[in-house]
N, CA, C and O atoms as CSV, one atom per row, in Angstrom:
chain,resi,resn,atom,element,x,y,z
A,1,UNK,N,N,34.933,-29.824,-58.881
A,1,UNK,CA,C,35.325,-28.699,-58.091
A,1,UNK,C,C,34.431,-28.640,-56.856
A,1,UNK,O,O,33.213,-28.504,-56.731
A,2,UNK,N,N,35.206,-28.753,-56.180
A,2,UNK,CA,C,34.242,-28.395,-54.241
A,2,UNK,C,C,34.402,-27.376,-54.231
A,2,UNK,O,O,35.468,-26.858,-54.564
A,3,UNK,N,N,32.813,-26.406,-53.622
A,3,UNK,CA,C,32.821,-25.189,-53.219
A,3,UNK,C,C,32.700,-25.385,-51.525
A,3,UNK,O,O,31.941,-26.078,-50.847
A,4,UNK,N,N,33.792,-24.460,-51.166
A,4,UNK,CA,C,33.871,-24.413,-49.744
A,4,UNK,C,C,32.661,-23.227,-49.083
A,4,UNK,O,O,32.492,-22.209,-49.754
A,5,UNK,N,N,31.879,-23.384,-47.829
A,5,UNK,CA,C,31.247,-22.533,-47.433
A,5,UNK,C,C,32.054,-21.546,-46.758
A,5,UNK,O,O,33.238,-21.831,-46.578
A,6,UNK,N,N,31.549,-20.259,-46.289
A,6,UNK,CA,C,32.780,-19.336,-45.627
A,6,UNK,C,C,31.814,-19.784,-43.614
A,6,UNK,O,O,32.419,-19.580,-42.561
A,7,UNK,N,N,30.752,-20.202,-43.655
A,7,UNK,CA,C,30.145,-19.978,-42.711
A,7,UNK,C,C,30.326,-21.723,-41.935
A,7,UNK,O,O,29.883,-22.685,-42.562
A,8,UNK,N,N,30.874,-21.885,-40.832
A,8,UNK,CA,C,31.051,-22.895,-40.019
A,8,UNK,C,C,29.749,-22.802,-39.157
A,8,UNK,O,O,29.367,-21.708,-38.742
A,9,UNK,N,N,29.064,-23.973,-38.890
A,9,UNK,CA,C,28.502,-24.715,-38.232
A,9,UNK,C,C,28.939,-24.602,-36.251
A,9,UNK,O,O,29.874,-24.998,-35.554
A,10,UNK,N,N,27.967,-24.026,-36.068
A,10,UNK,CA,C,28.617,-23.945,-34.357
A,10,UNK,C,C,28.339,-25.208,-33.532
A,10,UNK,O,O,27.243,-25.696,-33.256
A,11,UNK,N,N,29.172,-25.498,-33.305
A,11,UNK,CA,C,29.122,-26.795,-32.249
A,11,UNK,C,C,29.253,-26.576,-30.466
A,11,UNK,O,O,29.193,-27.522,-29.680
A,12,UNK,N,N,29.415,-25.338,-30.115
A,12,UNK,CA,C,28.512,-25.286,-28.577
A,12,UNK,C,C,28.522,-23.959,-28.675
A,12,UNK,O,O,28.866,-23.042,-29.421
A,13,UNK,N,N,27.904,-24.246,-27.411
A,13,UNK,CA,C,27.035,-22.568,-26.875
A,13,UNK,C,C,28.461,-22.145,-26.504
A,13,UNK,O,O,29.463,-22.842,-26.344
A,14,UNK,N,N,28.235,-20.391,-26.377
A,14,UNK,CA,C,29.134,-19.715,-25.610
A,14,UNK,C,C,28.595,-19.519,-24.242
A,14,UNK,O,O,27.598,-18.800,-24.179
A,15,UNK,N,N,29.110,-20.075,-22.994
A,15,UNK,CA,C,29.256,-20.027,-21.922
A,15,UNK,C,C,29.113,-18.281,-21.275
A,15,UNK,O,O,28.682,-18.056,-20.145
A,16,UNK,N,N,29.466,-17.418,-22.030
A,16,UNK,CA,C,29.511,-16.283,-21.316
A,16,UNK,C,C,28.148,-15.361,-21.360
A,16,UNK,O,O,27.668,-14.676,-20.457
A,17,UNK,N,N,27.612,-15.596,-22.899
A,17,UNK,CA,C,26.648,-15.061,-23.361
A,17,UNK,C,C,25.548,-15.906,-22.228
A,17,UNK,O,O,25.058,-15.199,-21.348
A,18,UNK,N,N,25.180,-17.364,-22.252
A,18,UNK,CA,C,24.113,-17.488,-21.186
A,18,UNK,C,C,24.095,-16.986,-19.436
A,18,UNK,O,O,23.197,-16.860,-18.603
A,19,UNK,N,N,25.411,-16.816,-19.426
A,19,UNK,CA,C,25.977,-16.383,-17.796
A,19,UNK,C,C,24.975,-14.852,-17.990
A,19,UNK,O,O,23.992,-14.608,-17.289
A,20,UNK,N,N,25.504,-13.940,-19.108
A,20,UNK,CA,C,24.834,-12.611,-19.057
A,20,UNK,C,C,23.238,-12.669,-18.851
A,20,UNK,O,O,22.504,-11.919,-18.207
A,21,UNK,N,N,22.905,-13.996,-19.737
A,21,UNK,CA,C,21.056,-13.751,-19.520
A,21,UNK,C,C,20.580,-14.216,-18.489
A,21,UNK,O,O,19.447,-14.032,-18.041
A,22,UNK,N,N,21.840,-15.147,-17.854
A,22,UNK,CA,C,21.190,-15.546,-16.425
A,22,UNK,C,C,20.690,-14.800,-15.234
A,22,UNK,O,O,19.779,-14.932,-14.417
A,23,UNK,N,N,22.012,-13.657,-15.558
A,23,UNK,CA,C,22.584,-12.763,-14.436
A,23,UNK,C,C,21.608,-11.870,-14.796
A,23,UNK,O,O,21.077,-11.565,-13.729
A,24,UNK,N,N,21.010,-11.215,-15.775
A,24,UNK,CA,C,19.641,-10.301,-15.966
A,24,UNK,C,C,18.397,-10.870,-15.695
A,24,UNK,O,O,17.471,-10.114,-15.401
A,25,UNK,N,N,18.236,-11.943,-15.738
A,25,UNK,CA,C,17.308,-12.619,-15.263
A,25,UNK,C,C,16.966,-12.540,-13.624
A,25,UNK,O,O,16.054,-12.135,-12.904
A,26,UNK,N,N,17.929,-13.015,-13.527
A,26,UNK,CA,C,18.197,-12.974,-11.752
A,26,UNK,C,C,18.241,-11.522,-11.360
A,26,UNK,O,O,18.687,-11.570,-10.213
A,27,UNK,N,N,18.092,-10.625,-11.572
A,27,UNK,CA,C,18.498,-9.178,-11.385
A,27,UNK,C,C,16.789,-8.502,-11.536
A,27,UNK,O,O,16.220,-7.678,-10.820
A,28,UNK,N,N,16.340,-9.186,-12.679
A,28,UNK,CA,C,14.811,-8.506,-12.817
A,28,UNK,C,C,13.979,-8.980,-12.027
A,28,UNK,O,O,13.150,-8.199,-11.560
A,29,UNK,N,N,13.933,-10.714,-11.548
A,29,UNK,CA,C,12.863,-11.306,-10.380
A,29,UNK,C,C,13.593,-10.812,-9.458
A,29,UNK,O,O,12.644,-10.253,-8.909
A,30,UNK,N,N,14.642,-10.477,-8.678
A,30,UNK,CA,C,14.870,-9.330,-7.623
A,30,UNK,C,C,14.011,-8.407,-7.668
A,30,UNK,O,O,13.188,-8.351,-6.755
A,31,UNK,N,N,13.981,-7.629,-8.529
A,31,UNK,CA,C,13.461,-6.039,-8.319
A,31,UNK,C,C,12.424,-6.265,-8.370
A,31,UNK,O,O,11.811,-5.779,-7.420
A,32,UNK,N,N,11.725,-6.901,-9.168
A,32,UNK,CA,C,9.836,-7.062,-9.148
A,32,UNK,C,C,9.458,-8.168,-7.832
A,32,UNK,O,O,8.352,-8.620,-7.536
A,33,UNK,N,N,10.762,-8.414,-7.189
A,33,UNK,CA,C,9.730,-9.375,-6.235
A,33,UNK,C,C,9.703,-8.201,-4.759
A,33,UNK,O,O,9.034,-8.320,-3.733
A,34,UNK,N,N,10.373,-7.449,-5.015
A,34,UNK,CA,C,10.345,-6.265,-3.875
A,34,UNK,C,C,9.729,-5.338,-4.216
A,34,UNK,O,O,10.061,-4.340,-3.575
A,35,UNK,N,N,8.735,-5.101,-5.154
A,35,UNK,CA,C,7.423,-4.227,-5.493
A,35,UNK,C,C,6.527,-5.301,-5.306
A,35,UNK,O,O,5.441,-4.776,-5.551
A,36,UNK,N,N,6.264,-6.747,-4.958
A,36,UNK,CA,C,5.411,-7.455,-4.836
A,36,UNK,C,C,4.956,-7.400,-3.682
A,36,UNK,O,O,3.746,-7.367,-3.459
A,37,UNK,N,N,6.018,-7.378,-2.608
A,37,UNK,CA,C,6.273,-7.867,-1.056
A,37,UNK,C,C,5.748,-7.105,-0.466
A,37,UNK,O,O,5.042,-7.436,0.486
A,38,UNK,N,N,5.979,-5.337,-0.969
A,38,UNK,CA,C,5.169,-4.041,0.012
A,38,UNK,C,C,3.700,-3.862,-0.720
A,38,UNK,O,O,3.226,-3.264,-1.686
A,39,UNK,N,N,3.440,-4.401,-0.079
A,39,UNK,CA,C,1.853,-4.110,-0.273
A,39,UNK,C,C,0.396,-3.404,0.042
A,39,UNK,O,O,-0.718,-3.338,-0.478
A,40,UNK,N,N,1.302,-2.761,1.579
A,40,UNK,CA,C,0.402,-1.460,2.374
A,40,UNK,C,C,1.063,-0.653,3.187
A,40,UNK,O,O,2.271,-0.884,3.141
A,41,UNK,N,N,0.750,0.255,3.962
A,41,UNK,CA,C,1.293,1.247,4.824
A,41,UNK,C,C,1.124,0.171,6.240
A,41,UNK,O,O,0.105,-0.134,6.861
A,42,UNK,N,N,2.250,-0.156,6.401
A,42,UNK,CA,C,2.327,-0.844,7.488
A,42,UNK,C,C,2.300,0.038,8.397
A,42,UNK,O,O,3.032,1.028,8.373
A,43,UNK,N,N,1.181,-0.287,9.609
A,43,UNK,CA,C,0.781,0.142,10.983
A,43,UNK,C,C,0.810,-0.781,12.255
A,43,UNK,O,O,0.603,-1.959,11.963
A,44,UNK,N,N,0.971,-0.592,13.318
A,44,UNK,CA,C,0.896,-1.528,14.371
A,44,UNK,C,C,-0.526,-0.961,14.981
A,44,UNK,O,O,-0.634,0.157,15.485
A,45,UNK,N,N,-1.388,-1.723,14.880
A,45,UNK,CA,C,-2.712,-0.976,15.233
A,45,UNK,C,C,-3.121,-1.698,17.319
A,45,UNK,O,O,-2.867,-2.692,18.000
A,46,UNK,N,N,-3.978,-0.143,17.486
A,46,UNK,CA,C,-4.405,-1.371,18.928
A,46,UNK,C,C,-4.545,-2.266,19.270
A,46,UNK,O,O,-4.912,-2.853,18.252
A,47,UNK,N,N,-4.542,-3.045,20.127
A,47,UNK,CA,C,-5.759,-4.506,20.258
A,47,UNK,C,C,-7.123,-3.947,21.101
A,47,UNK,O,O,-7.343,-2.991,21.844
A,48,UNK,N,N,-7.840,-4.977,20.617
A,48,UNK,CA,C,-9.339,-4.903,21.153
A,48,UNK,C,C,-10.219,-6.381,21.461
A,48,UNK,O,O,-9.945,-7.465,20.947
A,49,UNK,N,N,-11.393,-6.106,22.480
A,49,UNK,CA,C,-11.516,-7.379,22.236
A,49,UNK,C,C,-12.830,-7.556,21.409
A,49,UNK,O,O,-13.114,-8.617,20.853
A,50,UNK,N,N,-13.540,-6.538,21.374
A,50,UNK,CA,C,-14.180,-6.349,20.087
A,50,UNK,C,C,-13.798,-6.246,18.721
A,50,UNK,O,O,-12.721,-5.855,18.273
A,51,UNK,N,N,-15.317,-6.844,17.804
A,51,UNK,CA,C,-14.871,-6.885,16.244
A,51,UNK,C,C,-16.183,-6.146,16.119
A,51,UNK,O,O,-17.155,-5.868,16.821
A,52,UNK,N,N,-15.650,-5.924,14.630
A,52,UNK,CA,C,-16.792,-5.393,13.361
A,52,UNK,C,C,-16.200,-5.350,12.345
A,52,UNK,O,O,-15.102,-4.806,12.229
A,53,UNK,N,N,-16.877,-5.968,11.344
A,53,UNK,CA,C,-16.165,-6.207,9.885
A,53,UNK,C,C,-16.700,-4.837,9.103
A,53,UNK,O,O,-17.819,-4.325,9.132
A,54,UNK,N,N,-15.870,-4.555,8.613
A,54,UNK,CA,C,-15.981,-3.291,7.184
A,54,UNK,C,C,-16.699,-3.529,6.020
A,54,UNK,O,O,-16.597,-4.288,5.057
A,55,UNK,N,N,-17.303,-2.833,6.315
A,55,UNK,CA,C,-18.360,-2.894,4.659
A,55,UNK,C,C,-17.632,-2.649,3.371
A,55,UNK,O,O,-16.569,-2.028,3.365
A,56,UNK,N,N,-17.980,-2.949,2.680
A,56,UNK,CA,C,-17.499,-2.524,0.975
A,56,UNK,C,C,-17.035,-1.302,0.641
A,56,UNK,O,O,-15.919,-0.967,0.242
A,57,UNK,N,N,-18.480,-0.370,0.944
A,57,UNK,CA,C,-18.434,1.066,0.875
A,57,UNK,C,C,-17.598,1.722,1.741
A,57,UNK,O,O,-18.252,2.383,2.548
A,58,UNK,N,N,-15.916,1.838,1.961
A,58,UNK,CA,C,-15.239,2.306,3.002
A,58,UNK,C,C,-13.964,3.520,2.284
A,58,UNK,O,O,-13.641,3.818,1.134
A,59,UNK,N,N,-13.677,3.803,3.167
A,59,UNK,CA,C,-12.794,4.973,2.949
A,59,UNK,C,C,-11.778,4.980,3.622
A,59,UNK,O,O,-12.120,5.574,4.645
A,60,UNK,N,N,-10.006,4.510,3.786
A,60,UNK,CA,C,-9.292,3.873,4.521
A,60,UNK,C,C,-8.278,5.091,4.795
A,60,UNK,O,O,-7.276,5.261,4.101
A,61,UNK,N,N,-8.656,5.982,5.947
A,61,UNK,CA,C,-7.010,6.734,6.345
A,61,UNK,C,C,-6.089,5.885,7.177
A,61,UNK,O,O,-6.473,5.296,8.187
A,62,UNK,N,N,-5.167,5.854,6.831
A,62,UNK,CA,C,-3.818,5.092,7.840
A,62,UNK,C,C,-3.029,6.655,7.963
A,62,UNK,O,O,-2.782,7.487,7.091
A,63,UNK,N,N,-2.772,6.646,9.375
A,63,UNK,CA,C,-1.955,7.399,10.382
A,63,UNK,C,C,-0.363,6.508,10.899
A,63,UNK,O,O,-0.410,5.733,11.854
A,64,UNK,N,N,1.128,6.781,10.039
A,64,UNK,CA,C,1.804,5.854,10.829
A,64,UNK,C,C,2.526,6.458,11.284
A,64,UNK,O,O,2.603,7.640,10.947
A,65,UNK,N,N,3.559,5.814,12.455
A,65,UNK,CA,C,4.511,6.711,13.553
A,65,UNK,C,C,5.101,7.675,13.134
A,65,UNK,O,O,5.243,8.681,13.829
A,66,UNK,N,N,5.552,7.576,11.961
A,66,UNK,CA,C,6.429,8.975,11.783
A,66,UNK,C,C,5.553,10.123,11.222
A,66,UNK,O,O,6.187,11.027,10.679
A,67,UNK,N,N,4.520,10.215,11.251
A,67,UNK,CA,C,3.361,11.304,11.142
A,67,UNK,C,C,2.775,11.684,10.213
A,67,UNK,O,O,2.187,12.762,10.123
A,68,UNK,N,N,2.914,10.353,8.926
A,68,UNK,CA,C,2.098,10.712,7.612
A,68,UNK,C,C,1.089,10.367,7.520
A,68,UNK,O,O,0.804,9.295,8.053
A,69,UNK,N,N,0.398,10.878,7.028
A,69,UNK,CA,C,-1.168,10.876,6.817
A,69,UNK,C,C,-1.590,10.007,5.331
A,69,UNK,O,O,-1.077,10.640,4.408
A,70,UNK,N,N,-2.149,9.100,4.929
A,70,UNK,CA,C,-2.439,8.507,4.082
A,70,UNK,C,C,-3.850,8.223,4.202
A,70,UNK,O,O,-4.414,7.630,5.122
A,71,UNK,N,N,-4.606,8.980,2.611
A,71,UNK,CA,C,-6.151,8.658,2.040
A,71,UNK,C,C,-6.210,7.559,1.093
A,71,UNK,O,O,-5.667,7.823,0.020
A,72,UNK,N,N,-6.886,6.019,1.223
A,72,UNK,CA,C,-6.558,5.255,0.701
A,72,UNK,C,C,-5.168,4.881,0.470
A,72,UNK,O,O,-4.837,4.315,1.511
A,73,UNK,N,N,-4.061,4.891,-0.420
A,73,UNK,CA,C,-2.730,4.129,-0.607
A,73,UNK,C,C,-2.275,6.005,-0.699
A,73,UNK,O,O,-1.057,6.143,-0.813
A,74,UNK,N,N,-2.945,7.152,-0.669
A,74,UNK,CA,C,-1.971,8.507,-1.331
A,74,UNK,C,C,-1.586,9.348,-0.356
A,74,UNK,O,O,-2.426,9.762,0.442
A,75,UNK,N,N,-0.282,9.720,-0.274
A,75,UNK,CA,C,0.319,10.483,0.988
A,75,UNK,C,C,-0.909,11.718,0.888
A,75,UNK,O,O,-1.634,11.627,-0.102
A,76,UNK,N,N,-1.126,12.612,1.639
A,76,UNK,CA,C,-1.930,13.890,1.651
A,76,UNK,C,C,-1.835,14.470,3.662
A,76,UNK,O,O,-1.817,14.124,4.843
A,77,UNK,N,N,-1.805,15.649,2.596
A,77,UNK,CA,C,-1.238,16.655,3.545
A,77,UNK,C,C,-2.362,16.726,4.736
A,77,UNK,O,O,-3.468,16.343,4.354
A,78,UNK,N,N,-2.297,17.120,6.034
A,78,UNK,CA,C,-4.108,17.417,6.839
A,78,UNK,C,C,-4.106,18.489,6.571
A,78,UNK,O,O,-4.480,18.958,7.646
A,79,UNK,N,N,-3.927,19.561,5.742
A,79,UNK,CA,C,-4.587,20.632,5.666
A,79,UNK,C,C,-5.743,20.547,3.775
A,79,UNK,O,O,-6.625,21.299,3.359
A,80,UNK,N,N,-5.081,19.223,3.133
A,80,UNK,CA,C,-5.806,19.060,2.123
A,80,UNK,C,C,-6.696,17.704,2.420
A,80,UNK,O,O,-7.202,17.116,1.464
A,81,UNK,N,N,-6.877,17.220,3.770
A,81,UNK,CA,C,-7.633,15.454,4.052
A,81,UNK,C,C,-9.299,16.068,3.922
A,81,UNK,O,O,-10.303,15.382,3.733
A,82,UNK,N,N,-9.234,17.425,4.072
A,82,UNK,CA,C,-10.866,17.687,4.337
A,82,UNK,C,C,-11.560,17.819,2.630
A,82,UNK,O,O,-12.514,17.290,2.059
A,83,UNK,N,N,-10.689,18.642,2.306
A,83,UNK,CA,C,-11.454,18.598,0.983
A,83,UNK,C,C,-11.338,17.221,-0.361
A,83,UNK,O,O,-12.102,17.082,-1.316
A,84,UNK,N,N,-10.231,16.435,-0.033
A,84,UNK,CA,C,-10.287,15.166,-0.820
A,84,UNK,C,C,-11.577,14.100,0.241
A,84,UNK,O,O,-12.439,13.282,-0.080
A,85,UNK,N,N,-11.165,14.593,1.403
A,85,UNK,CA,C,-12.296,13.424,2.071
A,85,UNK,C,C,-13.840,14.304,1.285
A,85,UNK,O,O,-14.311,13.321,0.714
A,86,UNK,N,N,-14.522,15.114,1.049
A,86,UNK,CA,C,-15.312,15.476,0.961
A,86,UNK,C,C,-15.777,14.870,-0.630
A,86,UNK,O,O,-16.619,14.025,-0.935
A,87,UNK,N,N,-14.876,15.664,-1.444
A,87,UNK,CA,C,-14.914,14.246,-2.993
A,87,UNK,C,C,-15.405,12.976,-2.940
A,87,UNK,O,O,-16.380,12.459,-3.486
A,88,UNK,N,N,-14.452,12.494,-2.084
A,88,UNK,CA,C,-14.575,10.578,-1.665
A,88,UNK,C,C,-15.985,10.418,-1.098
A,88,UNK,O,O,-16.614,9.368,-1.229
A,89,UNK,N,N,-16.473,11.516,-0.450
A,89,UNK,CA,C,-17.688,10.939,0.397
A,89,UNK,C,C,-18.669,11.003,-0.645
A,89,UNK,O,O,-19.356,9.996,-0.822
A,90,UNK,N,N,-18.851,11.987,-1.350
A,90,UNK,CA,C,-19.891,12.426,-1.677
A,90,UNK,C,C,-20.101,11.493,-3.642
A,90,UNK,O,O,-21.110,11.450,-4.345
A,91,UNK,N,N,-18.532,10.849,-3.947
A,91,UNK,CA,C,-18.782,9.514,-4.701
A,91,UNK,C,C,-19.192,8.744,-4.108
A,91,UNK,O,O,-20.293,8.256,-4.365
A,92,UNK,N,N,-18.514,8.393,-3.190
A,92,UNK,CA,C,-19.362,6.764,-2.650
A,92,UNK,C,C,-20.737,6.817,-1.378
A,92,UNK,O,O,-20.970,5.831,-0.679
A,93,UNK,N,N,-21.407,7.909,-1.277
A,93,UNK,CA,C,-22.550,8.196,-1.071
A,93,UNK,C,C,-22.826,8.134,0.523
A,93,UNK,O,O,-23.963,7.681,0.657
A,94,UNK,N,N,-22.224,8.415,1.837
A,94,UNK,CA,C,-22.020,7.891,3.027
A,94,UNK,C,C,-21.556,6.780,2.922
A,94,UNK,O,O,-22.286,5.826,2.652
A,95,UNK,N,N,-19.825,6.608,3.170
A,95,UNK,CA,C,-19.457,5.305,3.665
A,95,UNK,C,C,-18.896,5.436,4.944
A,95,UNK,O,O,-19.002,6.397,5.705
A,96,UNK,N,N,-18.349,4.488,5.095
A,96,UNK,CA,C,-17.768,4.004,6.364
A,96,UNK,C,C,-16.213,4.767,6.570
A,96,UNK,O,O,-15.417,4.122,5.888
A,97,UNK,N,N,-15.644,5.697,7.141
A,97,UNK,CA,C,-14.405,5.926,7.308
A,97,UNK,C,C,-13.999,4.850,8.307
A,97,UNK,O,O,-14.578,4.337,9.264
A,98,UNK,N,N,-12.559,4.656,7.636
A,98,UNK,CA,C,-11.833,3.593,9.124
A,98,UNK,C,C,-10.477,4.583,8.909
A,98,UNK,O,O,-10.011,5.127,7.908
A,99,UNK,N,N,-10.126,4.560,10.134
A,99,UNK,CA,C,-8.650,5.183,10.098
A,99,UNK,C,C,-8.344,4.084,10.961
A,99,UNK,O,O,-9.051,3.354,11.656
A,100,UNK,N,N,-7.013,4.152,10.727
A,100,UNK,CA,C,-5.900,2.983,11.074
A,100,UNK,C,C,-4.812,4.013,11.825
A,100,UNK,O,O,-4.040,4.838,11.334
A,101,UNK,N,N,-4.985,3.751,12.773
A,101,UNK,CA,C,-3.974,4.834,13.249
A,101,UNK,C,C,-2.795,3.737,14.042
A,101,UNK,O,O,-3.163,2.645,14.476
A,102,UNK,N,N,-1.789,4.069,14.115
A,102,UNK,CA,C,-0.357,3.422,14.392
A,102,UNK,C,C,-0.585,3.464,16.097
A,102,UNK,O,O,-0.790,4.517,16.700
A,103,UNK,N,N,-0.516,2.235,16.699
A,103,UNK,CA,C,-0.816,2.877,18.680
A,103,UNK,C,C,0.413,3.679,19.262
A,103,UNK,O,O,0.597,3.719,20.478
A,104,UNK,N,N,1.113,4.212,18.515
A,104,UNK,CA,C,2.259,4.838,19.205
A,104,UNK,C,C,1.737,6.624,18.999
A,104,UNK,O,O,1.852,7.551,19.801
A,105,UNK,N,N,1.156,6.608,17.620
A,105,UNK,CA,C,0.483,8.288,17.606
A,105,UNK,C,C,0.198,8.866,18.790
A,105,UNK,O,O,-0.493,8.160,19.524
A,106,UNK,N,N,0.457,9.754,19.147
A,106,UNK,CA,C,-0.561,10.991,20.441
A,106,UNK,C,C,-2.196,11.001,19.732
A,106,UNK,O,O,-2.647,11.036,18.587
A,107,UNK,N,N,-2.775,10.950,21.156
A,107,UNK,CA,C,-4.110,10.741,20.751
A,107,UNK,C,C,-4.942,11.535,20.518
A,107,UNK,O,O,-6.138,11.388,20.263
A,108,UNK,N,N,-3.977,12.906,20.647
A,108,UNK,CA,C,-4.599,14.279,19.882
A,108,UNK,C,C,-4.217,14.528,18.639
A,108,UNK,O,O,-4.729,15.452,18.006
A,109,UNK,N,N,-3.550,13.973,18.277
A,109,UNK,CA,C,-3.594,13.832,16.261
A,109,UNK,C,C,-4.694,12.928,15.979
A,109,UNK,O,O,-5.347,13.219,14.977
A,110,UNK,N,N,-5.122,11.688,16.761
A,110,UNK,CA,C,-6.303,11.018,15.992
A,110,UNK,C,C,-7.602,11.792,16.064
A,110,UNK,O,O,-8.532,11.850,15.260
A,111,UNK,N,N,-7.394,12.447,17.392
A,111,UNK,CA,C,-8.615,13.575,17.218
A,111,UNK,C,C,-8.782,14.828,16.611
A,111,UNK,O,O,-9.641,15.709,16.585
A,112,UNK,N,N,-7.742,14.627,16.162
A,112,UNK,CA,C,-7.551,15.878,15.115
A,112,UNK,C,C,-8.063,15.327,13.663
A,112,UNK,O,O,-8.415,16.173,12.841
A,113,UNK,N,N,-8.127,13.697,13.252
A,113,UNK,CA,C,-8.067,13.245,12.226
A,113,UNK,C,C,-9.573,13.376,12.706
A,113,UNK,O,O,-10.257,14.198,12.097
A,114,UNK,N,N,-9.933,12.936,13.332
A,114,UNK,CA,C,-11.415,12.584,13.498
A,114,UNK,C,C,-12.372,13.551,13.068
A,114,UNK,O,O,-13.280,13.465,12.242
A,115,UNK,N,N,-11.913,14.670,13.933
A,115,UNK,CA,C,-12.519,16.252,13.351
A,115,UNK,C,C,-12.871,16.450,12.002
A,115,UNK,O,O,-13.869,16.502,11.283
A,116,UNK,N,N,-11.691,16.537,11.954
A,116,UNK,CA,C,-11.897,16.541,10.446
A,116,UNK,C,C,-12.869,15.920,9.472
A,116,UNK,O,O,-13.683,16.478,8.736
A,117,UNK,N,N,-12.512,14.215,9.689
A,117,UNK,CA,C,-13.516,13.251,9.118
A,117,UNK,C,C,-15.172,13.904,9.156
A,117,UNK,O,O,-16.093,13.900,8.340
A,118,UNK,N,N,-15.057,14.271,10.098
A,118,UNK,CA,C,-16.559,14.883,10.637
A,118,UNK,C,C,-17.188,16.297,9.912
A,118,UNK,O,O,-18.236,16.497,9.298
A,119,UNK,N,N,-16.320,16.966,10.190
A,119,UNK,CA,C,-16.495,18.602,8.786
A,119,UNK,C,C,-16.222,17.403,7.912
A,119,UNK,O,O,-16.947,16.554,8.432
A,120,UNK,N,N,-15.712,16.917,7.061
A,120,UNK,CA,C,-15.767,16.754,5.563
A,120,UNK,C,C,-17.300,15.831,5.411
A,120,UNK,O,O,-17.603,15.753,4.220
A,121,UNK,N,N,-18.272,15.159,6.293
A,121,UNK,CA,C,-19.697,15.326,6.272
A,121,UNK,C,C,-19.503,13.275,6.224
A,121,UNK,O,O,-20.261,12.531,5.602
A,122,UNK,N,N,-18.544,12.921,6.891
A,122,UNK,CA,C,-18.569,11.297,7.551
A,122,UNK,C,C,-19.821,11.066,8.338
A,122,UNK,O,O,-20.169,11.893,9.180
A,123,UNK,N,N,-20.469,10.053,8.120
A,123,UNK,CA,C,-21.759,9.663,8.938
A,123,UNK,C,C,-20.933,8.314,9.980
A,123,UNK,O,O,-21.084,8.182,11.194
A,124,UNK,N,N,-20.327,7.701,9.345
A,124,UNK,CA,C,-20.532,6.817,10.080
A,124,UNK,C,C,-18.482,6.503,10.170
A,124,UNK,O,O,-17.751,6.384,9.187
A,125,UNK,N,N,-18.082,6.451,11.531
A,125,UNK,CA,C,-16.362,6.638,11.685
A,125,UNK,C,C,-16.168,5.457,12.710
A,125,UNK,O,O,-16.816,5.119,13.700
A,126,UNK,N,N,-14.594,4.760,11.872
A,126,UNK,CA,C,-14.278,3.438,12.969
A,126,UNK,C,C,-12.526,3.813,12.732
A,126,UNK,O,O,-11.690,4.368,12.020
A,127,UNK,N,N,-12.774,3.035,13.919
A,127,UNK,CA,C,-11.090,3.327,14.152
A,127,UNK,C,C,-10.843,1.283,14.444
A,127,UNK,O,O,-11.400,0.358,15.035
A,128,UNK,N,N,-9.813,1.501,13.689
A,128,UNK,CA,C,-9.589,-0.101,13.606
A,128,UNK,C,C,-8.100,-0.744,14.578
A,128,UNK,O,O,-7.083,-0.253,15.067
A,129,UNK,N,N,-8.573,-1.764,14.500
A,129,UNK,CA,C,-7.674,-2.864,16.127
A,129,UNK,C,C,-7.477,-4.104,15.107
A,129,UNK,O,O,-7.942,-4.476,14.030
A,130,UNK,N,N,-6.583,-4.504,15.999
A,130,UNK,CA,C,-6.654,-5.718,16.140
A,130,UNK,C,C,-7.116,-7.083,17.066
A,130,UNK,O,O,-6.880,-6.950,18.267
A,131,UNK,N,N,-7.619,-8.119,16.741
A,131,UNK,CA,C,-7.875,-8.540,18.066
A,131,UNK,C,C,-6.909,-8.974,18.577
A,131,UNK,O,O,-5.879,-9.156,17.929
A,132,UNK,N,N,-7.034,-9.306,20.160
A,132,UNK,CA,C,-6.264,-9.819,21.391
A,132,UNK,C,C,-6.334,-11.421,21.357
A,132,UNK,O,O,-7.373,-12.042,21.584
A,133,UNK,N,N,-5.444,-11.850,21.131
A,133,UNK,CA,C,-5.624,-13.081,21.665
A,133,UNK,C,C,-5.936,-13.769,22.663
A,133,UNK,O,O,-5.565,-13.352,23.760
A,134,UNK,N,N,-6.512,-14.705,22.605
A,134,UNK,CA,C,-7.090,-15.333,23.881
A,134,UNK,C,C,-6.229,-16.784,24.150
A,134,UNK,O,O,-6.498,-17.491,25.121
């Protein structure tokens, strides 16, 4: 007496099922490669023909055209930059502020940023360029 199995042996892949894992595949390195790509608050900064490199100990506001204010990578309001700048300073013990300001800003908002920097108890303030080519 032969006992028959009820379960057959598959002899190829299904074509549709790898199409689906392809197509999710391809769908997830999309999306994580466009959280890879932005990587800062893009600014178009001055040129200069002077340098000075940034110390370690720094504190980074970026100012960009459309008028947001950013402490390190976090949006913040200027009526709250004085008292988070004052926190920041007084962890990292006098550092270096750099603001990055966008060259299209009015140059009475950077002096408005500056002020500020200054009440929240900044010793030492740079405003950053790029260089000019030669």
């Amino acid at each position: 007496m032969k006992l028959e199995t009820r379960y057959k042996r598959m002899t190829a892949l299904n074509p549709i099922s790898i199409a689906d894992i392809v197509l999710l595949l391809l769908i997830f390195f999309l999306l994580t490669s466009t959280f890879v790509i932005q990587q800062g608050i893009r600014v178009k900064l001055p040129k200069a023909f002077s340098e000075e490199s940034a110390t370690p100990d720094r504190i980074m506001i970026t100012m960009t055209k459309e008028g947001q204010l950013f402490l390190e990578d976090g949006l913040v309001g200027l009526d709250k930059l004085e008292v988070l700048l004052k926190e920041t300073i007084e962890e990292l013990g006098n550092p270096l502020v750099v603001i990055r300001a966008d060259r299209t800003i009015i140059i009475e908002k950077v002096v408005r940023v500056m002020d500020i920097t200054r009440e929240a108890g900044a010793g030492k303030l740079l405003i950053a360029t790029e260089p000019i080519e030669k």
